[in-house]
NUTOR-107599 format. One record per residue (C-alpha): residue number from 1; residue in three letters; x, y, z. Coordinates in pm, whole numbers. Example, Ala and Ser with C-alpha at 12.3 -4.5 7.8 and 13.67 -1.06 7.14 Angstrom:
2
NODE  guro  vexnu  u  v  w
NODE  1  Ala  1230  -450  780
NODE  2  Ser  1367  -106  714
END
This chain:
533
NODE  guro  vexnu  u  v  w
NODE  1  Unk  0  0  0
NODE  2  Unk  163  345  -88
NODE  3  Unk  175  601  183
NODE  4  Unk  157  943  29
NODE  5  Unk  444  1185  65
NODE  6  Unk  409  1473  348
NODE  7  Unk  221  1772  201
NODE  8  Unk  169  2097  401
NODE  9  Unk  -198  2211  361
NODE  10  Unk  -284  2559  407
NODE  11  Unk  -665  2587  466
NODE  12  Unk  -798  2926  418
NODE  13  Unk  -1165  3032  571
NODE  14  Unk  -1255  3316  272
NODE  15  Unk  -1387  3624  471
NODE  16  Unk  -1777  3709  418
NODE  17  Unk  -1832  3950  166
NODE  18  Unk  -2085  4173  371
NODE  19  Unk  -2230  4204  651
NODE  20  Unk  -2516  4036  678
NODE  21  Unk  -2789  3932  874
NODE  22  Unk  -2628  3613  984
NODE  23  Unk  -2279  3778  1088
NODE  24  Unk  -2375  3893  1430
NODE  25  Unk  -2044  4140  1402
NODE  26  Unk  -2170  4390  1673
NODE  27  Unk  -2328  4112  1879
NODE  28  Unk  -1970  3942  1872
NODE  29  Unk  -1802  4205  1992
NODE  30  Unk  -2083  4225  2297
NODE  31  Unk  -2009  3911  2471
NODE  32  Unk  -1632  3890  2369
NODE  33  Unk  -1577  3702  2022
NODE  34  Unk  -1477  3696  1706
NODE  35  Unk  -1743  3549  1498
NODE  36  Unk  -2060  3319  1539
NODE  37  Unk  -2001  2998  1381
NODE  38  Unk  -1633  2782  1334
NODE  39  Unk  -1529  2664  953
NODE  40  Unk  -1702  2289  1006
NODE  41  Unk  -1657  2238  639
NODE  42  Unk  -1264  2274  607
NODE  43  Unk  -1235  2062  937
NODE  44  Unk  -1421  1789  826
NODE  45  Unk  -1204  1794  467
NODE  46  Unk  -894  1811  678
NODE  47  Unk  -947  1490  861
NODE  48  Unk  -1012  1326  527
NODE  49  Unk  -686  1401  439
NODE  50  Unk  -333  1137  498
NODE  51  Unk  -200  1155  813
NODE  52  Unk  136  1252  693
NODE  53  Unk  25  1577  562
NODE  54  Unk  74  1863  750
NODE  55  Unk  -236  2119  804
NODE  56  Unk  -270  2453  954
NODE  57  Unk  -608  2613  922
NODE  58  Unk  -670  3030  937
NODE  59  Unk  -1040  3161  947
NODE  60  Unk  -981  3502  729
NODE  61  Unk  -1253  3641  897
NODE  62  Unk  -1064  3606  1275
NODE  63  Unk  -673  3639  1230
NODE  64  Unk  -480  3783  931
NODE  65  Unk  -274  3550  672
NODE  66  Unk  82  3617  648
NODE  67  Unk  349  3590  373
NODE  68  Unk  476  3319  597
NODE  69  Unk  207  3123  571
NODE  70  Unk  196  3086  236
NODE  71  Unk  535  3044  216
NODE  72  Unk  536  2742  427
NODE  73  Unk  239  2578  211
NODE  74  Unk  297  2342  -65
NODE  75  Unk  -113  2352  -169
NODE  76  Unk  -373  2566  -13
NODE  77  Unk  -748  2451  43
NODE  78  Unk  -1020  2748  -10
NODE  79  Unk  -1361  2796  -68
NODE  80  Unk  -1689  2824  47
NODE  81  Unk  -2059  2963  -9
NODE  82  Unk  -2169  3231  -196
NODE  83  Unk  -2143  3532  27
NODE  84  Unk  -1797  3431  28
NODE  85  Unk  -1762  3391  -318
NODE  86  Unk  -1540  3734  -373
NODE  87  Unk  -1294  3672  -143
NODE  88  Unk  -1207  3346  -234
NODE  89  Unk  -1154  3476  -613
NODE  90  Unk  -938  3729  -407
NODE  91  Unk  -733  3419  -268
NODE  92  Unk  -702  3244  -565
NODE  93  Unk  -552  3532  -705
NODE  94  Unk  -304  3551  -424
NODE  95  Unk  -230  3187  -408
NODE  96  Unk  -173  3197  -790
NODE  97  Unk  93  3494  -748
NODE  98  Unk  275  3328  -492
NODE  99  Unk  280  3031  -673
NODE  100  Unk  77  2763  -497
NODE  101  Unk  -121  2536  -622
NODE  102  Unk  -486  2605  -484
NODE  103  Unk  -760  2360  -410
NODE  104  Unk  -1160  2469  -449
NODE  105  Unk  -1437  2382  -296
NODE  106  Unk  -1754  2351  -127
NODE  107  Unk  -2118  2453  -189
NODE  108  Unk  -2061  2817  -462
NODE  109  Unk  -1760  2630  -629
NODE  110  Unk  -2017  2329  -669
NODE  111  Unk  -2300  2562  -771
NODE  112  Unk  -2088  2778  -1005
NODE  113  Unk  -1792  2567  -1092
NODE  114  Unk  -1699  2818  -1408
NODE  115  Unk  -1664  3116  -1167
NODE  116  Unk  -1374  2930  -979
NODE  117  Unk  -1164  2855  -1328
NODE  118  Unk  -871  3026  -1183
NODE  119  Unk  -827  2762  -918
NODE  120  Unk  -578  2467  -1016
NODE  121  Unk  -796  2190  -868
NODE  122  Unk  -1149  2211  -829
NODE  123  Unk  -1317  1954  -616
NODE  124  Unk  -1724  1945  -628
NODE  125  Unk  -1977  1783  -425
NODE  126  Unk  -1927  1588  -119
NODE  127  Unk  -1541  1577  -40
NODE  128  Unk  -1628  1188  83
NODE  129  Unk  -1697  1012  -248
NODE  130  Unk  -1429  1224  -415
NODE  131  Unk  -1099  1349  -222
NODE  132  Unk  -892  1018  -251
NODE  133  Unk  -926  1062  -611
NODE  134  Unk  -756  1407  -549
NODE  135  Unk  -497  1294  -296
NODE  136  Unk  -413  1002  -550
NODE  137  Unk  -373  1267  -849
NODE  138  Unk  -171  1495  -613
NODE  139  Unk  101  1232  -482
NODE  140  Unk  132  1110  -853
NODE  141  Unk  231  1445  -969
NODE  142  Unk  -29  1643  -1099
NODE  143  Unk  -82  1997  -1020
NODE  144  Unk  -430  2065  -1184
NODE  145  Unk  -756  1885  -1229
NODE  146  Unk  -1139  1900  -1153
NODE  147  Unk  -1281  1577  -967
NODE  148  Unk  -1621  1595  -952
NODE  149  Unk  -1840  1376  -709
NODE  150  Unk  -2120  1190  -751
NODE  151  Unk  -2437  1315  -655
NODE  152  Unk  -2598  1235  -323
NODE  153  Unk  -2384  939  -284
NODE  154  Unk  -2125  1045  12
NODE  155  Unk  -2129  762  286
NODE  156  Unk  -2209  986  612
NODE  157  Unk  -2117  717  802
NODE  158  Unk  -1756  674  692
NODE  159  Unk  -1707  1086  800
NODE  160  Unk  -1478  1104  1005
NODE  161  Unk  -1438  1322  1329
NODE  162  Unk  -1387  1678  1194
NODE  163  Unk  -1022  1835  1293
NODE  164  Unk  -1160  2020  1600
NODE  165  Unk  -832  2097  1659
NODE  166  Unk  -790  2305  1431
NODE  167  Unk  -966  2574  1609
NODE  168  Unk  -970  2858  1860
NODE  169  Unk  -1239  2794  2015
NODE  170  Unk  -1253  3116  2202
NODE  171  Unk  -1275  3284  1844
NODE  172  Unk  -1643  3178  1842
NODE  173  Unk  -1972  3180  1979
NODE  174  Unk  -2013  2891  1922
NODE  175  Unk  -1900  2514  1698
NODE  176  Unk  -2118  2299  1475
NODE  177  Unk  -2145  1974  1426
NODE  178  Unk  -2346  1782  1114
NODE  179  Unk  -2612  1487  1189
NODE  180  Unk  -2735  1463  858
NODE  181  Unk  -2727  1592  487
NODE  182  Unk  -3050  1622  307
NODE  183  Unk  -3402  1761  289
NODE  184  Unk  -3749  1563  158
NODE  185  Unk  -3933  1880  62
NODE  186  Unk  -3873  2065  -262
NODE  187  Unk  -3877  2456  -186
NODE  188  Unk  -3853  2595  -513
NODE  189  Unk  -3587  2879  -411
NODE  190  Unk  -3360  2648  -188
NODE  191  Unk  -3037  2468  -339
NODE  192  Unk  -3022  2213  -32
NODE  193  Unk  -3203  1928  -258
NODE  194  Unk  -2942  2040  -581
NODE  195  Unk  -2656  2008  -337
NODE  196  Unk  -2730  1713  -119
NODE  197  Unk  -3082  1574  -238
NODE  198  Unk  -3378  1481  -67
NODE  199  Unk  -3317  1181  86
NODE  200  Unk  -3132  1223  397
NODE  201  Unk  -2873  1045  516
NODE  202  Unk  -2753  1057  907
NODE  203  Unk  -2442  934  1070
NODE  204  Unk  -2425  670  1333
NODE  205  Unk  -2551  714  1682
NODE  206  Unk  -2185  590  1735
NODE  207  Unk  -2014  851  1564
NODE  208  Unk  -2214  1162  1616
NODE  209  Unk  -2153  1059  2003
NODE  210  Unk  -1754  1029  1919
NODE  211  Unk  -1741  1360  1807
NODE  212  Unk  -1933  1493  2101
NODE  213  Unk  -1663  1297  2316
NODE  214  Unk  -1365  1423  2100
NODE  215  Unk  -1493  1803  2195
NODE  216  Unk  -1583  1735  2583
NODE  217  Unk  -1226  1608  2626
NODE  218  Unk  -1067  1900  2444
NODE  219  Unk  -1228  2053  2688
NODE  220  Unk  -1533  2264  2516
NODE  221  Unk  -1828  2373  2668
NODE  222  Unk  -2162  2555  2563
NODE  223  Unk  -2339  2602  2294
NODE  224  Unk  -2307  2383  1967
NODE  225  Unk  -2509  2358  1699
NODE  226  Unk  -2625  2083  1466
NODE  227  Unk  -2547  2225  1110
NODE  228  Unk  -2815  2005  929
NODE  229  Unk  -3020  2187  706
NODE  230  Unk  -3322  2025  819
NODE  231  Unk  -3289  1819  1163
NODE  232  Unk  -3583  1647  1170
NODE  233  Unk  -3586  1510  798
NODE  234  Unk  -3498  1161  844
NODE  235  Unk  -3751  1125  1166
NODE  236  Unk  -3668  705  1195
NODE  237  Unk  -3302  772  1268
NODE  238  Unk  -3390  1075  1490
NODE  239  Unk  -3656  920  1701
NODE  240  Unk  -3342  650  1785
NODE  241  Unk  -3040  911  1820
NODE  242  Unk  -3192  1150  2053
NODE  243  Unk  -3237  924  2370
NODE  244  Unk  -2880  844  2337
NODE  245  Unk  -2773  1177  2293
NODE  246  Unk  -2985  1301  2625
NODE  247  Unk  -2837  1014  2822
NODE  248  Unk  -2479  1102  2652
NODE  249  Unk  -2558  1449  2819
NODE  250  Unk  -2699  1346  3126
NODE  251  Unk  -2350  1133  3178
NODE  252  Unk  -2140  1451  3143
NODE  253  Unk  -2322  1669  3325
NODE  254  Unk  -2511  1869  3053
NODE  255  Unk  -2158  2039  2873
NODE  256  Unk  -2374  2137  2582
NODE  257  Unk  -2663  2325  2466
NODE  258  Unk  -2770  2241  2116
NODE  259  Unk  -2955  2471  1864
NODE  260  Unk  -3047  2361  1512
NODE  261  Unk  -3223  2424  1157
NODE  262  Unk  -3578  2236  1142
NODE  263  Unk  -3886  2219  922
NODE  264  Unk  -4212  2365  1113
NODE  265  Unk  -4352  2017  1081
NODE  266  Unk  -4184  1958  1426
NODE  267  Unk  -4451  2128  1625
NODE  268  Unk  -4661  1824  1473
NODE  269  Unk  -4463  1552  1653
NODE  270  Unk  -4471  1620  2079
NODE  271  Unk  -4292  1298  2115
NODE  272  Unk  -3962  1473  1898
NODE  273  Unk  -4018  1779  2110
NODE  274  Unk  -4021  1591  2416
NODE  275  Unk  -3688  1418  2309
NODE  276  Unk  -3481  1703  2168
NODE  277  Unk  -3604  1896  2531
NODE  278  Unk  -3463  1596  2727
NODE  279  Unk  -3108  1621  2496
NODE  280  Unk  -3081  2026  2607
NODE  281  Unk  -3207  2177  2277
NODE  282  Unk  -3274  2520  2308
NODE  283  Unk  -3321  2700  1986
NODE  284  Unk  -3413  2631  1637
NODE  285  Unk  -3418  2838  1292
NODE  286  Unk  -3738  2771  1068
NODE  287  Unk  -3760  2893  745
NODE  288  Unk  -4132  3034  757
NODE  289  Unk  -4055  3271  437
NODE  290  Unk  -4446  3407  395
NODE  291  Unk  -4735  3393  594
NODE  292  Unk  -4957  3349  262
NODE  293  Unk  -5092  3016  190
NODE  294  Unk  -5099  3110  -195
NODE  295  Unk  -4737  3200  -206
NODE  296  Unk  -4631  2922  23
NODE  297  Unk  -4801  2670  -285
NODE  298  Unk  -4628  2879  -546
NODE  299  Unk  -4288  2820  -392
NODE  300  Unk  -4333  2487  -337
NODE  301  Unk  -4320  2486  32
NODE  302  Unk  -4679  2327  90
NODE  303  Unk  -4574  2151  421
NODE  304  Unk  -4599  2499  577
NODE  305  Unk  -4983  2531  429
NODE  306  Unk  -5097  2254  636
NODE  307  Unk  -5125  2420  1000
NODE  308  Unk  -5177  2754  1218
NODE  309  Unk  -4753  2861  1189
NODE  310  Unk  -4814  3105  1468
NODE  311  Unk  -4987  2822  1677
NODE  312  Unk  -4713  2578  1575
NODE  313  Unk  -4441  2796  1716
NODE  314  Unk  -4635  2871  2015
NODE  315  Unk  -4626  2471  2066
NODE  316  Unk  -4176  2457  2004
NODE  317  Unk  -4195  2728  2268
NODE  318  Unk  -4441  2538  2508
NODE  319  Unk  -4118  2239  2468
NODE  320  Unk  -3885  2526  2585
NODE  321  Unk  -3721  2570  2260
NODE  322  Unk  -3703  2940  2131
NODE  323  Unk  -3736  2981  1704
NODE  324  Unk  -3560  3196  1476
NODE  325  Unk  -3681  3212  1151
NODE  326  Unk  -3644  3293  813
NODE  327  Unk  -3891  3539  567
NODE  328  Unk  -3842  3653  196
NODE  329  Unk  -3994  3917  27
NODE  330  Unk  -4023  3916  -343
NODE  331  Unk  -4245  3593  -477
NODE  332  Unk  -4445  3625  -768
NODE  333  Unk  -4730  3569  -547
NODE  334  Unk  -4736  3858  -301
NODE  335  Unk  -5041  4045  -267
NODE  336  Unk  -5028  4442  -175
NODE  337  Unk  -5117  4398  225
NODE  338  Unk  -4806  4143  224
NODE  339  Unk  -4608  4421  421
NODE  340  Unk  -4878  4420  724
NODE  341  Unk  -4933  4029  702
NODE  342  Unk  -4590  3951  760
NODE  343  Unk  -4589  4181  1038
NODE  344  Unk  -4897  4118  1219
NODE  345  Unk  -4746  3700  1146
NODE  346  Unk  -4407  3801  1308
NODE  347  Unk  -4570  3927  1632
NODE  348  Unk  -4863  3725  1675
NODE  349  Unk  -4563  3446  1669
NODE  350  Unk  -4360  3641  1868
NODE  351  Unk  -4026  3587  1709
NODE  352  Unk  -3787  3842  1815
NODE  353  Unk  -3505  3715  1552
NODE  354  Unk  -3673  3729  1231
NODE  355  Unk  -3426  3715  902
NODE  356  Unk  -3594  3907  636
NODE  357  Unk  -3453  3892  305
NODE  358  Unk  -3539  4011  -52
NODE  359  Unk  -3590  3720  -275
NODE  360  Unk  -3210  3613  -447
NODE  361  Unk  -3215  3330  -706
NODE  362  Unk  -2948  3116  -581
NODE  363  Unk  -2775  2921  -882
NODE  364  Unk  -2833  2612  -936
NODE  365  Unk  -3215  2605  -810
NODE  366  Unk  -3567  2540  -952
NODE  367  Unk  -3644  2890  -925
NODE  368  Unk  -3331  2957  -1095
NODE  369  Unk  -3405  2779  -1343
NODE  370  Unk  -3769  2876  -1435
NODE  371  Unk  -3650  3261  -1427
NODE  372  Unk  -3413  3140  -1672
NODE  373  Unk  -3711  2974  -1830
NODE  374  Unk  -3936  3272  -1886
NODE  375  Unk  -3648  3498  -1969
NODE  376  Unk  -3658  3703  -1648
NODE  377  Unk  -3293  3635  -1480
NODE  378  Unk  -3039  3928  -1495
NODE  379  Unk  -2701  3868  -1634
NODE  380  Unk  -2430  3779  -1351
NODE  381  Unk  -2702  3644  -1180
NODE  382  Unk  -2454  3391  -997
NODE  383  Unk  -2189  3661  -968
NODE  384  Unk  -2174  3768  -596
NODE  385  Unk  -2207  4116  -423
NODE  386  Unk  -1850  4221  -341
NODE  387  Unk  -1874  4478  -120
NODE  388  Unk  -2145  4600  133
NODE  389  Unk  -2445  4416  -27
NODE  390  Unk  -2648  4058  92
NODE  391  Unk  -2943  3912  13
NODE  392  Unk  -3108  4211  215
NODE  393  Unk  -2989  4498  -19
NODE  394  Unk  -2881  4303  -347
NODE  395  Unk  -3175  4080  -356
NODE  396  Unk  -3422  4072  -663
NODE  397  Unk  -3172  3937  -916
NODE  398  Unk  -3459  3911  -1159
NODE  399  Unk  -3717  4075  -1304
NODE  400  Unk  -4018  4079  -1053
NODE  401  Unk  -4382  4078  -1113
NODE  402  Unk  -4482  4313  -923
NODE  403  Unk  -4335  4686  -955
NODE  404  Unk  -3950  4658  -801
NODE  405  Unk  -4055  4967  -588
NODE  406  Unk  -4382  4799  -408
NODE  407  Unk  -4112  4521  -358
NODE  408  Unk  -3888  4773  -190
NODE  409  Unk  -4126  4973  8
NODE  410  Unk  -4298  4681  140
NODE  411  Unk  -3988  4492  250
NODE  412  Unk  -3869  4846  399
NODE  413  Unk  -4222  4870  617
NODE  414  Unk  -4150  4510  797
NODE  415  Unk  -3795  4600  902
NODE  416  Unk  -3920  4937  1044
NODE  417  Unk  -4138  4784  1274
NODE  418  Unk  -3968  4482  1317
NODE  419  Unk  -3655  4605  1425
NODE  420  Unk  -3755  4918  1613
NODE  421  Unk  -3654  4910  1939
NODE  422  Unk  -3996  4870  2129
NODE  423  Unk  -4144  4607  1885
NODE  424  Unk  -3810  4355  1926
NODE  425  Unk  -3864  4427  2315
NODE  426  Unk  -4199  4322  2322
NODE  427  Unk  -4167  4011  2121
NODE  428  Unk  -3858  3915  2346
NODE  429  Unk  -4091  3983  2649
NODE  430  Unk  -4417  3779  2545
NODE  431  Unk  -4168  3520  2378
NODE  432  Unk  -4092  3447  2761
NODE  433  Unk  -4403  3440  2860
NODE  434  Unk  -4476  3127  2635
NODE  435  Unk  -4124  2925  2697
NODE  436  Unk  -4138  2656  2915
NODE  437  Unk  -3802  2578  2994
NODE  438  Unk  -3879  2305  3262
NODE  439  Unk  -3729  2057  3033
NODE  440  Unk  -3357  2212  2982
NODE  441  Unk  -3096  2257  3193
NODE  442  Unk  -3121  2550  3316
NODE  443  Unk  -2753  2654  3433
NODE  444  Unk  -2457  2696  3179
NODE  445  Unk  -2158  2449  3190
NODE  446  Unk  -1886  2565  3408
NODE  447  Unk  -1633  2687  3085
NODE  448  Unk  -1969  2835  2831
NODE  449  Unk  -1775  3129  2736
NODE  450  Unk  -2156  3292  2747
NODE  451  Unk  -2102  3269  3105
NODE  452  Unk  -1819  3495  3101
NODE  453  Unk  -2040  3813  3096
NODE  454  Unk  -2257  3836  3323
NODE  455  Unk  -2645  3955  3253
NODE  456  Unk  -2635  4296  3377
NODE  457  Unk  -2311  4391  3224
NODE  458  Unk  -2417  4228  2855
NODE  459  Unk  -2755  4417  2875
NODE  460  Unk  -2594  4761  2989
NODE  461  Unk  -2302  4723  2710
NODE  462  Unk  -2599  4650  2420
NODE  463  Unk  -2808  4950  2566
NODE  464  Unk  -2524  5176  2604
NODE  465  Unk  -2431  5106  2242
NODE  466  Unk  -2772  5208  2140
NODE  467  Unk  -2913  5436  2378
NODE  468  Unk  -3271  5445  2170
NODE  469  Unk  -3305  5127  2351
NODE  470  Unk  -3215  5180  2657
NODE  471  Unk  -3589  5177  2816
NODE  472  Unk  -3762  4886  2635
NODE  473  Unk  -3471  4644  2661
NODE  474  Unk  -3410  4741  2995
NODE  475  Unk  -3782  4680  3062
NODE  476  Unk  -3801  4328  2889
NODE  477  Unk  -3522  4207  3064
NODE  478  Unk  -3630  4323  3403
NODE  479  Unk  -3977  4159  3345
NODE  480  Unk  -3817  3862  3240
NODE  481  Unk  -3614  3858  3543
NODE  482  Unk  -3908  3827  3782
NODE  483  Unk  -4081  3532  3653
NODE  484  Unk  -3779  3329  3636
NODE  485  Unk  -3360  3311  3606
NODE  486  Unk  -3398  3048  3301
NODE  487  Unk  -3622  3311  3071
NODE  488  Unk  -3421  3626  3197
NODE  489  Unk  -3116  3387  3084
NODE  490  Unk  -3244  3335  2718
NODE  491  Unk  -3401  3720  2731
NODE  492  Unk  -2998  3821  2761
NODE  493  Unk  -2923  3635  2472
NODE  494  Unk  -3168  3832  2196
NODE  495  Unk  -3101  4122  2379
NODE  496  Unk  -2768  4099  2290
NODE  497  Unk  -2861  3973  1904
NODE  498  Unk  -3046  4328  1907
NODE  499  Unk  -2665  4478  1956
NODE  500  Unk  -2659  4373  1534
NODE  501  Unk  -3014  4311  1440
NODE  502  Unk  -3091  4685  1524
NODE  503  Unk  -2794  4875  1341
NODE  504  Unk  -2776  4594  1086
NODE  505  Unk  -3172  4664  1026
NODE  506  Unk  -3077  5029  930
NODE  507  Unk  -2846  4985  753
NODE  508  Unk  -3067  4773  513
NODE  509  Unk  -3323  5035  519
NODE  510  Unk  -3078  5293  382
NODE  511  Unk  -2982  5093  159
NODE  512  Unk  -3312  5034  4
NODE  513  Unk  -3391  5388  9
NODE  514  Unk  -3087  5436  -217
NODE  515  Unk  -3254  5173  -453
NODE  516  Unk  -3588  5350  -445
NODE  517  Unk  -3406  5657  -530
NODE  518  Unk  -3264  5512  -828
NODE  519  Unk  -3548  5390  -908
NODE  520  Unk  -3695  5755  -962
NODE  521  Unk  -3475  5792  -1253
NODE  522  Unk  -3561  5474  -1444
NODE  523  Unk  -3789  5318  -1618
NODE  524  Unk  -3914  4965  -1501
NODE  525  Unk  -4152  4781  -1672
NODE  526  Unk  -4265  4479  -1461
NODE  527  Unk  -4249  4116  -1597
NODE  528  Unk  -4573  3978  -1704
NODE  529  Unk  -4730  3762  -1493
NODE  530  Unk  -4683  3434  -1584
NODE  531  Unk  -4906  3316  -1273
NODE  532  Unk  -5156  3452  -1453
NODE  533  Unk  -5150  3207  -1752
END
C-alpha cells in the first residue's frame, strides 16, 4: 500500500463578503468574540486528508494570513458559499501569485464551478466520495484537475471526526457539528435538494456521540449547533439518536446546549419535542418565508400550508425551545397587504429574531431555473455582491412581477417595525411568557464562554451602544427577570442579538432607500405575470 508523501496544507476560511444578517459582528463584539459559527466544512475535509500531511487552518474572517504562511504551504485549500464567493476569487488570485497550487471547494464552487476557473484543482460535491481521487492525483504528480463527485452518494457514516483541533475555540460563539445531509421537501428557491438531495442520510448514533466525546475532552463547553439543514428530515433515525444523545448528556453533566435548523412540521410531533427537550435543545431556525398560503403553494413549500404557523411555534416554545426564523420578500405571489401580514405573522408568533430577506435566485435552483425559463434572470445572476451588499440589499436578481418599488417599500415597512426598538422588546418579552423551559438545563456548563459576561453587564453594554433602547430592553429584561432566572437567561441572549439586528436593520433600510431613489430615474416595466396564464 503506498503512503503518500508529506504535504503541508494551508486551509484558508474566505472572509464574508458583507455584513449580513447572519454575521452577528456587533453582537460578537458584545459578549467577547470573534465570529458566530467555526469553519465545520474545512475541518471535516482536513481529517479526510493522509495523516502525513501537515495542516494549519486560518479563518480570514478572525486572524490575518501572512506571507509566511503561504510560504510554508505546498497547496492551499479554499472555498466556500456564496457570500464568500469574492474573497475566495481574491485568494485564488493571491495563491496563484505566490505560486501555490490552490484547491476549491464547497457549496458556490459546486453551484458555479466556471466562476472558480482560476483555481488549479477544483473539487465538487461531497469531499467523501471524491478526495482520494484528489490525494491520488496529487502524490502522482499532478498539479491541476477538476474531480467531480457523484451526486448524493457520500457515505455519512464513513465521516470522520472533523479536525476540532484546528480551532480557537474562544474565536467563536459557538462550533457545529453535522447529523445529517438532506431535505425531503422541494422549496422551489432552496439549493439544499441540488446540493445534497432529498433523501437524507444521518451518521451513526456511534459517531455523532464520538465527536461529542472528541470536543468534551478538548475541553469545550456551551453552545453547539447541529449544522443540518433540516434536523428532523430523516424522523426514523432521529426518534433512535436522541435518547442516546440526552443520556450522553446526562453522563457529562449537561456540557452542551444544542440549537439547530428544522422544518415547522416539528410542532406536529410532541414525542420529537419531548426528546430534543430531554437532549438540552434550546433554539431552532425555521424557514417560515411568507405567511400566505398562496405563495407558500407557489414556492413549493406546501408543508408549511398545512397548520396555524403562529400556533405551531407557540407549541416549540411550550417544549422550551425558542425559534428563529427565516422570511423573503419578493415571490411572484405577493399580494399588496403582504407588508402588514408579515408583520402582524411576526408578532402574533412572537419571534424576536426574524431574518428578512429580498428574494435572491441562488444558482443552481428550480427557481433559478424557471426565471431562466421565462427569460426574467439578470445577467451575472450567480456573480456575488462584493462589497457591502447581501441578500437584504442586493436581492431581486430578476425581473419581478410586481413593480420593483412595491417590492422595496414593502420589504422596507417590515424592518421598520420589526426592528424598532420597542417592537423587538416586546416580542422578546411575550416570547418568555410562552417558553417553558422546565425541560432544559437551566444553568450553563462551568467553561460556556456565554457565562463569562454576566447579565447585567451584557444588557448595559448593548443599551449603552444604542441608547434608543435603553428603556424597552431594559424593561423586557427586568420583566423577564421576575418570573424566572432560566427566561431572563435566554431574554440576555436576543437582547444581545439586538446589539446587530438593530444597526444591521438600518443599515438595510438605507440601503433600500438608495434603490428607491434610483429607481426615480428609471424606467421599469414589470415582468408579465406568468401566474396569470
Amino acid at each position: 500500500m503506498n503512503v503518500p508523501s508529506p504535504c503541508n496544507v494551508l486551509m484558508l476560511y474566505p472572509l464574508f463578503s458583507a455584513e449580513s444578517f447572519w454575521t452577528f459582528g456587533e453582537s460578537c463584539k458584545v459578549l467577547g468574540v470573534k465570529r458566530p459559527a467555526a469553519p465545520l466544512g474545512l475541518i471535516t475535509v482536513a481529517a479526510m486528508l493522509p495523516e502525513s500531511w501537515t495542516v494549519r487552518l486560518i479563518d480570514c474572517n478572525t486572524a490575518p494570513l501572512s506571507d509566511d504562511d503561504l510560504a510554508w504551504a505546498d497547496v492551499v485549500f479554499t472555498g466556500g458559499m456564496l457570500p464568500q464567493q469574492a474573497d475566495t476569487l481574491r485568494l485564488i488570485e493571491l495563491c496563484r501569485a505566490a505560486g501555490k497550487p490552490v484547491v476549491v471547494g464547497g457549496p458556490d464552487p459546486t453551484s458555479s464551478p466556471h466562476i472558480y476557473e482560476r483555481a488549479d484543482f477544483r473539487v465538487l460535491g461531497e469531499a467523501e466520495s471524491v478526495i482520494d481521487q484528489f490525494i491520488t492525483a496529487w502524490d502522482s504528480g499532478a498539479r491541476s484537475g477538476v474531480f467531480t463527485a457523484p451526486k448524493f452518494q457520500a457515505d455519512v457514516t464513513k465521516t470522520p471526526v472533523p479536525r476540532f483541533d484546528l480551532l480557537k475555540f474562544d474565536d467563536y460563539l459557538y462550533l457545529g457539528v453535522q447529523y445529517s445531509r438532506g431535505c425531503p421537501f422541494t422549496c422551489e428557491f432552496c439549493d439544499i435538494i441540488e446540493l445534497y438531495g432529498r433523501v437524507p442520510r444521518t451518521k451513526t448514533n456511534e459517531q455523532i456521540l464520538r465527536e461529542l466525546d472528541t470536543l468534551y475532552q478538548m475541553g469545550y463547553r456551551g453552545h453547539l449547533d447541529f449544522v443540518d439543514d433540516n434536523f428532523i428530515g430523516n424522523k426514523k433515525s432521529l426518534r433512535l439518536f436522541l435518547p442516546q444523545l440526552a443520556e450522553w448528556q446526562r453522563a457529562h453533566g449537561y456540557p452542551f446546549e444544542f440549537s439547530t435548523e428544522a422544518s415547522v412540521n416539528l410542532a406536529d410531533d410532541p414525542e420529537l419535542l419531548e426528546l430534543m427537550g430531554a437532549a438540552n435543545f434550546f433554539g431552532i431556525f425555521v424557514g417560515i418565508e411568507s405567511p400566505d398560503p398562496a405563495t407558500l403553494v407557489a414556492m413549493r413549500k406546501k408543508q408549511n400550508t398545512r397548520r396555524n404557523i403562529a400556533e405551531s411555534i407557540h407549541k416549540i416554545y411550550a417544549a422550551g425551545i425558542l425559534v428563529t426564523a427565516g422570511f423573503i420578500v419578493g415571490f411572484d405571489n405577493e399580494k399588496v397587504s403582504m407588508a402588514e401580514s408579515m408583520i402582524e405573522f411576526i408578532e402574533e408568533a412572537a419571534i424576536p429574531v426574524s431574518m428578512v430577506g429580498l428574494l435572491y435566485a441562488l444558482p443552481n435552483t428550480q427557481l433559478t431555473r424557471r426565471l431562466e425559463r421565462e427569460g426574467r434572470l439578470h445577467a451575472g445572476h450567480d456573480v456575488a455582491p462584493t462589497i457591502g451588499a447581501d441578500q437584504c440589499t442586493a436581492g431581486i436578481n430578476f425581473d419581478p412581477v410586481r413593480p420593483l418599488r412595491d417590492i422595496l417599500m414593502d420589504y422596507k415597512r417590515v424592518l421598520e417595525h420589526i426592528y424598532s426598538p420597542a417592537a423587538y422588546a416586546g416580542r422578546v418579552d411575550r416570547l418568555m411568557t410562552l417558553l417553558d423551559r422546565s425541560r432544559q438545563r437551566h444553568e450553563l456548563a462551568e467553561g460556556d464562554i456565554r457565562a463569562k459576561l454576566g447579565a447585567m453587564e451584557t444588557v448595559h453594554r448593548v443599551v449603552s451602544a444604542l441608547p434608543e433602547a435603553r428603556g424597552p430592553l431594559w424593561q423586557t429584561f427586568m420583566n423577564c427577570a421576575k418570573r424566572d432566572t432560566s427566561s431572563a437567561r435566554i431574554a440576555v441572549q436576543m437582547i444581545a442579538a439586538y446589539a446587530h439586528l438593530g444597526p444591521f436593520s438600518r443599515k438595510v433600510i438605507a440601503a433600500i432607500d438608495a434603490r428607491l431613489a434610483a429607481l426615480d430615474n428609471e424606467t421599469v416595466t414589470p415582468a408579465t405575470d406568468v401566474t396569470a396564464a
